[in-house]
C-alpha positions in Angstrom: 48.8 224.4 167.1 50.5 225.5 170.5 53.6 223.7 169.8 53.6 225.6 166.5 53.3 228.5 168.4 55.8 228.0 170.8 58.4 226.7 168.3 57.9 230.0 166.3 58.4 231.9 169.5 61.3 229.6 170.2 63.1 230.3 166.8 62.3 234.0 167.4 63.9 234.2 170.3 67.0 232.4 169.2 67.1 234.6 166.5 67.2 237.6 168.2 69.6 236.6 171.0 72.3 236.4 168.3 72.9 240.1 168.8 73.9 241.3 172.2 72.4 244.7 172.0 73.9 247.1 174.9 73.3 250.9 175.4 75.7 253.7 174.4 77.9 254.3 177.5 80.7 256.3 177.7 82.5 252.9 178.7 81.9 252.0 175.2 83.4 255.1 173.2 86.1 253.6 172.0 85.3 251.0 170.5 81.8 252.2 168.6 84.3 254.9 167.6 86.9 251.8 166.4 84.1 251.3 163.5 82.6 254.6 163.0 85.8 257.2 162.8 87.9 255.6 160.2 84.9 255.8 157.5 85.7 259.9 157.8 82.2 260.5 158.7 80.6 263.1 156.8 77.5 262.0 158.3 76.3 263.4 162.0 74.2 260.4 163.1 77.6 257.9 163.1 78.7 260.8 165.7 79.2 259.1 169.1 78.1 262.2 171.0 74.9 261.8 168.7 74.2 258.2 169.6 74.5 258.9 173.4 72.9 261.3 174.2 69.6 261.4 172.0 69.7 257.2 172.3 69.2 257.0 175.8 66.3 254.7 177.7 67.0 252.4 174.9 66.0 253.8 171.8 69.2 253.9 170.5 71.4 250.3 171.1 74.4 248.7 169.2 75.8 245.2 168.9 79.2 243.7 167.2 78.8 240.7 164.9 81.1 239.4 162.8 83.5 242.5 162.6 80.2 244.6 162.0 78.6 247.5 163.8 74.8 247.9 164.0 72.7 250.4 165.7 69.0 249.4 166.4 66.4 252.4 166.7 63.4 252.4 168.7 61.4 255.7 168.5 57.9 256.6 169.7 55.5 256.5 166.6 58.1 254.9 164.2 58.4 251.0 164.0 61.9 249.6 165.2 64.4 250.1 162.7 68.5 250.0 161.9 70.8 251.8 160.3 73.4 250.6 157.6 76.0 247.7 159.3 79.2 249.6 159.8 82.2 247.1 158.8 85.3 247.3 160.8 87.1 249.3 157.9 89.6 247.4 156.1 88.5 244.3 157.4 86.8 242.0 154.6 83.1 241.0 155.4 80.2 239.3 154.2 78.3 242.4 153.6 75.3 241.0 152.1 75.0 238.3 154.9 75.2 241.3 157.4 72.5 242.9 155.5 70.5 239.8 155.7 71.1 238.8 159.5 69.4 242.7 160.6 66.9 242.0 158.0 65.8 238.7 159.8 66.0 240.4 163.1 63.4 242.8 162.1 61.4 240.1 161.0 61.4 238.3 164.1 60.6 241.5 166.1 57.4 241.5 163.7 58.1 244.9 161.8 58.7 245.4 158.2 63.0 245.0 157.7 63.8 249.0 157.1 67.0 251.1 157.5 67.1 254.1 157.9 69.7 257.3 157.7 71.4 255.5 155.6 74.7 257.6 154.5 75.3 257.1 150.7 78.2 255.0 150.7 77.0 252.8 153.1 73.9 253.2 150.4 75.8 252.1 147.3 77.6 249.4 149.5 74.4 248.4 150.1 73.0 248.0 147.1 76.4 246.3 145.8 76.0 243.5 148.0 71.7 243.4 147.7 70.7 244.4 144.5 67.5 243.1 145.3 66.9 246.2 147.8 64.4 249.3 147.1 66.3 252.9 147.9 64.6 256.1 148.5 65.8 259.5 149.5 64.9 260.2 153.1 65.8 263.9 152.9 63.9 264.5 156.5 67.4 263.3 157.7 69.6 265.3 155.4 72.1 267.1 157.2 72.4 270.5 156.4 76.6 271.9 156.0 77.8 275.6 155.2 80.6 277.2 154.8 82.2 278.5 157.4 82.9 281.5 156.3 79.4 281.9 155.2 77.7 281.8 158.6 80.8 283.6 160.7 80.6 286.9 157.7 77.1 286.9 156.6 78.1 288.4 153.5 76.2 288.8 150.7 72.5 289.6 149.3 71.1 286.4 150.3 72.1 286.5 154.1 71.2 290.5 154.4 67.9 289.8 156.8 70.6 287.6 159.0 72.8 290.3 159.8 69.9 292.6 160.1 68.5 290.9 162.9 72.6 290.6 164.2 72.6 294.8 164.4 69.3 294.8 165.5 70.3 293.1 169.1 73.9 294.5 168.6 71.5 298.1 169.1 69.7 296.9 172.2 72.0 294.6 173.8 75.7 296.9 173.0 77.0 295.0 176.0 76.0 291.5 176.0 79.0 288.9 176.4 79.8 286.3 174.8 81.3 283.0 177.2 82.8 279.7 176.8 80.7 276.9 178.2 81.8 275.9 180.9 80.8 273.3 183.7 79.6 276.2 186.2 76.8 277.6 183.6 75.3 273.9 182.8 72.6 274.8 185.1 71.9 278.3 183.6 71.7 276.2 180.5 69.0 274.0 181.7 66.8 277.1 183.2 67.3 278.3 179.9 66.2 274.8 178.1 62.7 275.1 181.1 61.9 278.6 180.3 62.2 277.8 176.2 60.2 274.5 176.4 57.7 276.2 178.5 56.5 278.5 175.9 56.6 275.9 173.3 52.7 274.3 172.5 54.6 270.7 172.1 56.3 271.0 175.3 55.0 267.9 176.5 56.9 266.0 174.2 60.0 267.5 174.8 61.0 265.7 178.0 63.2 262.8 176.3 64.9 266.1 174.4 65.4 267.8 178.0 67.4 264.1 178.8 69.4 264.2 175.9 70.4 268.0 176.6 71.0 267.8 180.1 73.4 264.4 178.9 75.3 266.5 176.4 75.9 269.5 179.6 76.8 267.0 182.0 79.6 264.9 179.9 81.2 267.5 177.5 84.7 266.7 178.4 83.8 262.6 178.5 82.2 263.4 174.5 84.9 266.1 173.5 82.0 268.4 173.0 82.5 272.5 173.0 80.0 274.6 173.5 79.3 278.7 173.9 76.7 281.3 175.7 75.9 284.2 175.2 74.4 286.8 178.2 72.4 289.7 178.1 72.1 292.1 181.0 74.0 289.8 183.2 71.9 286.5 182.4 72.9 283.2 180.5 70.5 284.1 177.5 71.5 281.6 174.7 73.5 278.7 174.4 75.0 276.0 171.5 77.2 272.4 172.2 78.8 270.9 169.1 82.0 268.8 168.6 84.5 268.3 165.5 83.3 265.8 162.9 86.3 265.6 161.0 89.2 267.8 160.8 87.9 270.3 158.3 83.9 270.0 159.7 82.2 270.6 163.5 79.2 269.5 163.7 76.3 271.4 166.1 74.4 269.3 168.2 72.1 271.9 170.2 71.4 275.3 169.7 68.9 277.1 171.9 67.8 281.0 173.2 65.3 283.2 174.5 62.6 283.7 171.7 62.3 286.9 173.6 65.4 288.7 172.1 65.0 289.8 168.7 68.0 288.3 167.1 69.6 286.1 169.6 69.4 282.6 167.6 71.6 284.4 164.5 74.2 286.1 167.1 74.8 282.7 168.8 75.0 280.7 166.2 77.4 283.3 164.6 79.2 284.0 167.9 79.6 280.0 168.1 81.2 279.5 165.1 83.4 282.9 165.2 85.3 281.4 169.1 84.8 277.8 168.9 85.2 276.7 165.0 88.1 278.8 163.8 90.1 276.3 162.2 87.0 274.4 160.1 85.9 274.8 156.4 82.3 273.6 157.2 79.5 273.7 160.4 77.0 270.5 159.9 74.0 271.8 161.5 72.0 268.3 161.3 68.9 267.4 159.9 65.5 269.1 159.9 63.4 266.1 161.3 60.5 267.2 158.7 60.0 269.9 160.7 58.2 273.1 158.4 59.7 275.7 160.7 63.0 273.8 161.7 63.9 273.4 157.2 62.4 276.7 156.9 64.9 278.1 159.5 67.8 275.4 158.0 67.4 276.5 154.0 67.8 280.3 155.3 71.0 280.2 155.7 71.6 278.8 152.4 73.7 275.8 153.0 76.6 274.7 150.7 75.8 271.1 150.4 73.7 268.4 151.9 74.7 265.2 153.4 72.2 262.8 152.1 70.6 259.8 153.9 68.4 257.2 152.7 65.9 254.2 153.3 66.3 250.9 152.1 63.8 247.9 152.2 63.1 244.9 150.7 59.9 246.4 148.6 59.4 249.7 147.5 57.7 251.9 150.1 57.6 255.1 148.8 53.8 255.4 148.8 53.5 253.9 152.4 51.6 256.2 154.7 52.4 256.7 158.4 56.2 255.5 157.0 57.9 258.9 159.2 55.6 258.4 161.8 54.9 262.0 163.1 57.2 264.1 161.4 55.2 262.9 158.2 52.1 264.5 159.9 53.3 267.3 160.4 55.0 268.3 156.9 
């Protein structure tokens, strides 16, 4: 029996050393990007900027294997998972094999074989090569898209309590200022980030969100990232990052503001997208996470379409509690 159990442990191990998972570094930009920018992302998680700075301490690693890209995901409260293999595009590949070799992965780490996020044609492409596999929405990960236009006018019935709250601070804040972000306000961005999570009930488990922040301030050249602030009576009161997706999309990574002022989240992300996303049709403001307030916030503004993500697994799990981990408690 012990040489059973040290065989299994053996073949486990073996198994799992034929990925060589490394971190996201800024070393390795290039060549994640090599895989992930000529698919025209439409999708912010395949975002390098995305991967870096919220995968940090590990829970976010990628290996090669033949001519694929995977990305392993290890969260708090949510069993190991990975998202779709990303083919080197226009290079032919055994897709269902690479299916199969994360699938066995997972099962030597001992969790059930899921991916997650997964982009719909990285879906269908999927279920092409594995017909065998269950699908299900996962529409906590939907990324939310408007138009442009839409969130730098306001215009219209539907967005009148949005430009309400815009006059509303225009009245008692007639000379704020708008400002690039630029490498001198970072720390005025992370006093900001203190103050917000102070007030928050949940700030406690904010601190890996504080690490990603502070990574996005401190390498926005390095990630091609823009951001803007807004101040009020002399003090950085509000601040957004965000990058270009794709030519006609940017995509906002982090958006924060003092709760205090009465319409500074709507004036900052307007004032963002007026200076920094001029030449865009569509903003991607990300996903919701499951969060009531966050999709309540999200849906406001009325987006023009969704980018829709999706879990696949070898049985059907959509009646599987605790499958979100806490963002299912708290829908």
């Amino acid at each position: 029996m012990p040489e059973m159990q040290c065989l299994e442990k053996e073949m486990k191990a073996d198994l799992q050393e034929t990925f060589c998972f490394r971190p996201f570094t800024l070393q390795e930009k290039e060549l994640v990007e090599s895989y992930t920018k000529p698919w025209h992302l439409g999708c912010s998680d395949l975002s390098f900027a995305n991967m870096f700075i919220w995968g940090a301490d590990g829970k976010m690693e990628f290996a090669e294997k033949n001519s694929c890209l995977y990305v392993k995901l290890d969260f708090a409260g949510v069993p190991l998972f990975f998202w779709a293999p990303i083919p080197k595009y226009g290079v032919r590949v055994d897709y269902r094999k690479a299916v199969y070799d994360a699938v066995d992965y997972m099962k030597a780490a001992g969790v059930e074989p899921t991916f997650r996020s997964v982009w719909t044609p990285f879906r269908d492409k999927m279920l092409e090569a594995c017909p065998e596999m269950f699908s299900m929405p996962a529409d906590i990960a939907w990324d939310y898209v408007y138009e442009r236009e839409s969130l730098a006018t306001l215009r219209g019935k539907k967005l009148h309590g949005k430009r309400n709250h815009i006059n509303k601070f225009l009245a008692n804040y007639p000379d704020y200022e708008y400002r690039k972000l630029e490498p001198a306000l970072v720390g005025d961005c992370l006093k900001l980030y203190d103050k917000w999570m102070a007030e928050r009930e949940d700030a406690s488990e904010l601190a890996d969100e504080k690490k990603s922040v502070a990574l996005a301030l401190g390498n926005m050249d390095a990630l091609g990232l823009t951001g803007g602030t807004i101040f009020v009576d002399g003090k950085l009161r509000a601040f957004t990052v965000g990058e270009r997706l794709q030519d006609d999309t940017q995509l906002v990574h982090i958006e924060k503001a003092d709760t205090e002022i009465d319409g500074l989240f709507p004036m900052i992300n307007q004032q963002y997208v007026l200076h920094e996303c001029e030449d865009v049709l569509y903003i991607n403001r990300e996903e919701d996470m499951g969060h009531a307030g966050m999709r309540k916030a999200k849906r406001s503004y009325y987006p023009a379409f969704m980018v829709e993500k999706h879990l696949l697994s070898l049985r059907d799990l959509t009646n599987v509690k605790g499958l979100w981990g806490k963002e299912e408690e708290e829908e």
